[in-house]
Each structure stands twice: as C-alpha cells, then as structure tokens.
N, C-alpha and C positions, 0 to 999 in steps of 0.2 A: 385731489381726484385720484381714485383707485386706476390703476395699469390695468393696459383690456387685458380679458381673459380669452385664450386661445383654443377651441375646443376642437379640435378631429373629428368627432362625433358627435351628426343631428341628433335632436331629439327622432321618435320614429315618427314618418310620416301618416297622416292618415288624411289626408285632405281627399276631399268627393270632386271623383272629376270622370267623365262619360264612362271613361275606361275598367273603373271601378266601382262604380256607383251603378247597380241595377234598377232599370226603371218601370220594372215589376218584381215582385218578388216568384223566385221560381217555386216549382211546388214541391212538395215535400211527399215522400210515401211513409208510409206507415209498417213496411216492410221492410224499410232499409235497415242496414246490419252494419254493427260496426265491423272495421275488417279484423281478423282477428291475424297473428302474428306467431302462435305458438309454435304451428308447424313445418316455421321457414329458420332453415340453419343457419348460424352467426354467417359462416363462408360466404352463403349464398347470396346475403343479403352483400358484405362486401364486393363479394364478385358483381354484381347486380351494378352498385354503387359507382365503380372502377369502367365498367363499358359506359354511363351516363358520362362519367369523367372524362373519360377521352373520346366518346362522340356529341359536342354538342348538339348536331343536325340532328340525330335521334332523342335527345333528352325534347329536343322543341317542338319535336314530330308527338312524343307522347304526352306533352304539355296541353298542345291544341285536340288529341283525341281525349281528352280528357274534358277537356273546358268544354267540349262536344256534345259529353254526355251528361254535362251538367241541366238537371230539369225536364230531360226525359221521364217520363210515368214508366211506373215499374207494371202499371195494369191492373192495379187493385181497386183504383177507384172507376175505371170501366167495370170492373167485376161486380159494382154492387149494384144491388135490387134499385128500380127504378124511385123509389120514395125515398132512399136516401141518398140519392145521385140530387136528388130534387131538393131536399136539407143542403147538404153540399155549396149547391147554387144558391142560395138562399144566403149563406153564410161566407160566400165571396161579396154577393151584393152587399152586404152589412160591412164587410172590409174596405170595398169602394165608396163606403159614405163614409167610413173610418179615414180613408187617406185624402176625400175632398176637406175634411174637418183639419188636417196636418196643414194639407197646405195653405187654410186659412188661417192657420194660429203662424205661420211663418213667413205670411206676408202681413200680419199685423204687428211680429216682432221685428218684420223690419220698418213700415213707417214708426215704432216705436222708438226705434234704433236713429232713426233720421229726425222726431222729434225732440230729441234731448241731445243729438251732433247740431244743430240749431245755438241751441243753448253753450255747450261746448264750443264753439266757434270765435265767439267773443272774446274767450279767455285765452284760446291758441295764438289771437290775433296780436293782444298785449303782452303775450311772450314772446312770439316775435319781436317786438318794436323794443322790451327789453335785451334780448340777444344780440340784435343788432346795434341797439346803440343808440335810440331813436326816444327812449323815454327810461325814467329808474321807475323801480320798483317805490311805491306809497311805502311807508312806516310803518300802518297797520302790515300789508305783506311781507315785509321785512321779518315783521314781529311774529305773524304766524309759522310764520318758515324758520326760524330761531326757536319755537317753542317745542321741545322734544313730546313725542308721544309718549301715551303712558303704555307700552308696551315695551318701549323702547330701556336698555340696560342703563343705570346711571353710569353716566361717565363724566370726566372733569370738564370741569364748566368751561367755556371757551370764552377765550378774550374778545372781548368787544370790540367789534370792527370797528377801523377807521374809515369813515369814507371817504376822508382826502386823499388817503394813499391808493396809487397809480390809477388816479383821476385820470390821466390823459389816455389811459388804455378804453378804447372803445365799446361798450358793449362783453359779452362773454366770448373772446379768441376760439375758434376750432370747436363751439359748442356741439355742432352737430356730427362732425368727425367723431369726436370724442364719444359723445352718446352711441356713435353707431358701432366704433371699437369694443363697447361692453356689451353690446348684443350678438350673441355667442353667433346667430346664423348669417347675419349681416359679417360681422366681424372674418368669419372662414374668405368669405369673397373679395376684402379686401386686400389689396398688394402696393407694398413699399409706393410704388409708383404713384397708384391710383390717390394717397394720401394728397401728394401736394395740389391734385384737381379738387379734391372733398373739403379740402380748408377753405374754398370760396363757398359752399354751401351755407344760405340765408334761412332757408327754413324746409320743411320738407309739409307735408298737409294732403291733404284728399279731399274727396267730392264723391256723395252717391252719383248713380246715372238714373237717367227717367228707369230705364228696364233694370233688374237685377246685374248690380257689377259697382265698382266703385273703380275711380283715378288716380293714383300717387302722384302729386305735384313737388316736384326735384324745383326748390328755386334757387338760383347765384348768382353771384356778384359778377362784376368783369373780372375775367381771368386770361391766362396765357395759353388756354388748352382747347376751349370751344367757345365761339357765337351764344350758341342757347344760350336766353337769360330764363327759362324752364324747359324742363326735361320732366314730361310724361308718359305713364306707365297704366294702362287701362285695362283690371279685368272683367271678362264678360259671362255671366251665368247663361244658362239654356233658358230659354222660355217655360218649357214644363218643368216640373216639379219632378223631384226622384222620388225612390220607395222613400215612404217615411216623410213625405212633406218638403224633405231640404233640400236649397237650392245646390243645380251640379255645375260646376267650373266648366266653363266650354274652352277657352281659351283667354290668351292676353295680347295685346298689341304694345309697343312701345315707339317715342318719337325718334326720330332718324338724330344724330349726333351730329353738328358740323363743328366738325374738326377741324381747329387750326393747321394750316404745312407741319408736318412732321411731327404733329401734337398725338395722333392717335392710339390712344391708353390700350387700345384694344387689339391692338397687333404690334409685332415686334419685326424688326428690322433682321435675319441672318446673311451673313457673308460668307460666300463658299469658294473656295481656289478650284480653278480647273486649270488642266495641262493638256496641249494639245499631242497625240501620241506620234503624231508623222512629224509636226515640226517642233516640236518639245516647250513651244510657249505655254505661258503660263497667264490666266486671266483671273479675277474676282467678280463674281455675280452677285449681286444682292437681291434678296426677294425680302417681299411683308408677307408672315407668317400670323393666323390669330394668336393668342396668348390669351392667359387668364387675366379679368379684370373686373371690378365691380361693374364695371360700365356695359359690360355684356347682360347685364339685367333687363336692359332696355331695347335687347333683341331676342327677346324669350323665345323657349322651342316651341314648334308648330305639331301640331297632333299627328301622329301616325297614319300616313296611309296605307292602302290596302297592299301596294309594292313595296312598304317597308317592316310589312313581316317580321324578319329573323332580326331586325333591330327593336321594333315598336317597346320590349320592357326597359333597353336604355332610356328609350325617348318618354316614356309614361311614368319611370322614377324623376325623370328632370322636369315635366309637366307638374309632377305632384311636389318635386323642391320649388318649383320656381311658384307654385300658388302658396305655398306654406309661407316664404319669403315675404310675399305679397302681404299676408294677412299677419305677418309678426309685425311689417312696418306696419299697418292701420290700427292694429288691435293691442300693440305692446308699446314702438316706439314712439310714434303720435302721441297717443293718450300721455303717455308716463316718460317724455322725453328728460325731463330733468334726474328724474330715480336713474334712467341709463345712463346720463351724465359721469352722476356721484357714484356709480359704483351699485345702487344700494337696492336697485331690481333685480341684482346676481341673485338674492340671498331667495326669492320666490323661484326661480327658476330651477328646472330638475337636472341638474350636473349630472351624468354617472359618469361613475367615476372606469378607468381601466385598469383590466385584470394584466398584468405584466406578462404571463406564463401566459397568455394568449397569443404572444408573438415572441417572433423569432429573426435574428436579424436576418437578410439576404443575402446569400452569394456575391461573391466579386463577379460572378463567372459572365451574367448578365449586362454588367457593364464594359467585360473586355468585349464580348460581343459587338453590344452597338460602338464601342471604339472601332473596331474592326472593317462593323457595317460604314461607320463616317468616311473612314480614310480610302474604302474603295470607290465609296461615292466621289470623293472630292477629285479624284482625276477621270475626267469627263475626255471624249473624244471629238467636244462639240466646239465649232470655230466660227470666226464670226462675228458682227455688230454682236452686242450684249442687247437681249433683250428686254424688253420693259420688264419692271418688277411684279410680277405678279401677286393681285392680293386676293387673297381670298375670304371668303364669310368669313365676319366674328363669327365664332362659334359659342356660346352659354356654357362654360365649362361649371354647372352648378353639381352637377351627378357625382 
C-alpha cells in the first residue's frame, strides 16, 4: 500500500453555491468597453495597489461598489426603436424556454444518477461485508482483480497469494483510514489524533434525499472516543434551479458527536499559570480551546448573514471547501474506494506541483512577538475559585 500523499494545495474550488451561482443571468451591453490600461503609469498603479494593502475596509468598500454595478444597463437597449425593443423580448422568451429545457435535462440526470446508485448498491454492500470481515471474496473476483489491464505497463509477475497466511487477521485493518490518507483533500484534514478514532471506521456510503441533496453515512465499530455507531452529514440544494439548469448548494447539516469524557478530537485542553500581583500566588487554569480535526466536518459553516459583511468571503471560501469535500467523498471516494486504498486514483488526479521561488521563509520576529504576547498574558491579576473551563464552538477550520 502506497504512503498518503500530503498536498498543501486544493485543487481550485468552483462548486455552485447561492453565493456564486446567479440565478438569472445579468445583462450584457453592447457598449461595454474593455478597460484599457495604457495611460496609467507603473507608479501609479503600485501606489494604487499599496493603499488597497494597507486599508482593507476600503479594498471591501470598493469591492461591494462594484458588485453594485454589476447588470446595471448602460441605456442602449432603452435607446432602441420600439420593433426591436420587441425582437429583444422575443429572444429572452426563447431563453426562458431555453433554461426550462436545462433544468429538465438536470432532473432526468439525476433520476438517471439514482437509477444506476440502485444498481451500485449491491456491490458497495459486499464490499463492506468483505472489509470487514463478514464474507471473502469468490475466486472469479479474486481472479478479475489479479488480471492486469491492458493499459496497464508490464511488470513482474507477482507471486501467488497464499490464503492461509494471516488467516486470523480479520477482514482488510484501517481500510478506510487508509483510503482516506490518499485522497489529497480528506487527507489535508486529517491529524495524528483524529487517526486512532478513524481506525474504527466500517464503511462510509450515502443516500440521495426525496428533494435535491444527498447524505454521507460515517459507520463504526465500538470505540473509545464516541457513542455514535453513525455519524451523518447532509447536503441540501435550493429548490429552483440556477442559471444554466444546475442545481445550487444551499447548505449542509451534520449529526451532533457524543463524546466520550475527555474524548473530544475537536478541542484541545490549554494550561495557563496566573500570578496574583498583591499576593504573588500562583494558580493554573485550563480552558477547552477548538483545534483542527477531521471531525469538524460534521459541523460545517453556516451561510453568511447580512451582519457578517466584512467576514462573508471567509465564510463563502469554507462554504464552497466544505461542499467540494462533500462531493470528493460521494463522487471519488465511495465509488472508487479501493483505487484510494492502493494508491492508484493518485495517478487521475491533478497534483500541481510548487514553484519553490514562490516562497520565502518567515521571520523569527513574529514568533518573539507572540512569545512575548503569552508571557504577559500568563500573569493574570485574577484571584479566586478557578473557574469552569470554557468551551467553545468547534470551529471547521477547512479554509
């Protein structure tokens, strides 16, 4: 079995979600101009660049007066003669029978899609029951999974397994861990920790929903870290149709975790000294702080409201990680869980590679800093019962 591969960098995102996805298309003038650039001095533009830099509140300020003016009429199509104002109209109706025809080709690819997951079900089921332990693989299976493609490079022939040897080992160990190590964007979210919860992992699987949206079913064995014997993850399209026919991600829901005492993957326990400064005692506080962990999947971000303005592009890049995620397990890891296994879905996937001269190490200076910042924190003027540990949200650190 190939070592997971560890990638820093998503593939780009482009998943449809309200945020991004328009659900008309805006209109276009026939007057617009590209902008042209000859007349603006290198300086200028620098200079320009350098006030964005150091004021973000105004780079956001002319972000939103832009998106503003995105689909305003420039007035040319008020300016024409009544008969072709009337062409015009004529040739939007003919669009709006164009994008009812979209989204009926994209609700028949998806009963299409849930026609043959039918079919596919069967065979998910008996891979299960071999992973776990529950049934072997037939002879004929054996033999097709032994029989190299003809695409495939010659290589030395491999010894023929024994099947007596490590009989007593149950089924395939950490099959699904494993597979999730070699899928580059599952893989970023896993940590040290999170492993020894994911070895009880029995199968993973989904389910459309009546409405547009499908369910990730997390199944496990009894372990030492939660109750759940499943852990689901539910996302939910809009009821209309976006430009173009295809369905727009609205949101995801995920099941609550119960945690065993002190099991919780998703926060981390700090210990902080204080010193009281009148009478110079000294105390330890512990708080639960979130942390990164696979398990924060199962509390995905919630959509941007109207108060969360000058955050919403955070929250709308983590919206559009966490539906991408969604759709690698249904559409890559599901299907093709054994290729993830072996190694050997690396080789379809689009690795880019990094340019080294793209980066540059960091400064020490930033770290004496927050050294700095710890050690003024840590002598506290606060006396007293020690107060309960405060926890606070998991937070989804996928962004």
């Amino acid at each position: 079995m190939s070592e997971p591969i560890r990638n820093k960098k998503l593939d780009s995102i482009t998943a449809p979600t309200p945020q991004n996805t328009p659900a008309n298309a805006a209109p276009i003038s026939s007057r617009a101009q590209q902008p042209g650039v000859a007349s603006i001095k290198e300086e200028e533009l620098e200079r320009a660049a350098g006030m964005f830099a150091a004021n973000p509140a105004l780079a956001a300020m002319m972000q939103a007066k832009l998106g503003s003016l995105v689909g305003r009429s420039s007035g040319y199509i008020e300016s024409l003669p009544g008969s072709v104002r009337r062409r015009v109209a004529g040739l939007k109706g003919i669009q709006k029978e164009h994008s009812k025809l979209e989204a009926e080709f994209q609700e028949e690819v998806l009963q299409l899609e849930k026609k043959y997951f039918a079919k596919f079900t069967p065979l998910y089921e008996t891979r299960a029951k071999i992973i776990n332990g529950a049934s072997e693989p037939t002879a004929e299976q054996v033999e097709i999974g032994e029989k190299k493609d003809e695409d495939d490079e010659e290589e030395a022939p491999e010894e023929e397994l024994n099947k007596d040897e490590g009989k007593d080992v149950k089924g395939i160990p950490e099959f699904w861990l494993s597979a999730m190590k070699n899928q580059i964007s599952l893989a970023e979210m896993i940590t040290d920790r999170d492993e020894a919860a994911l070895k009880h992992l029995t199968d993973i699987r989904m389910e459309y929903l009546d409405r547009p949206g499908f369910k990730l079913i997390f199944e496990f064995e009894e372990n030492d870290y939660f109750t759940n014997k499943t852990i689901t993850k539910t996302y939910f399209y809009q009821e209309e149709n976006g430009y173009g026919g295809d369905f727009i991600y609205d949101h995801a829901e995920g099941d609550k975790i119960d945690w065993k005492a002190g099991k919780d993957l998703t926060v981390r326990v700090e210990s902080k000294k204080q010193r009281n400064k009148n009478t110079k005692q000294t105390r330890v506080v512990k708080k639960t702080v979130p942390t990164e962990s696979f398990f924060n999947f199962f509390d995905p971000p919630k959509p941007p409201t109207d108060d969360e303005d000058d955050a919403s592009s955070d929250i709308e890049e983590r919206l559009e990680l966490d539906y991408q995620l969604g759709e690698d397990i249904k559409e890559k890891l599901i299907p093709r869980a054994i290729d993830w296994f072996t190694g050997e879905a690396l080789q379809y996937e689009n690795i880019e590679d990094f340019d080294e001269g793209e980066f540059e190490d960091e400064d020490d200076e930033d770290e004496d800093e927050l050294s700095d910042d710890r050690d003024e924190d840590d002598e506290s003027d606060e006396e007293g019962d020690g107060s309960k540990p405060k926890q606070d949200a998991a937070e989804c650190k996928q962004s």
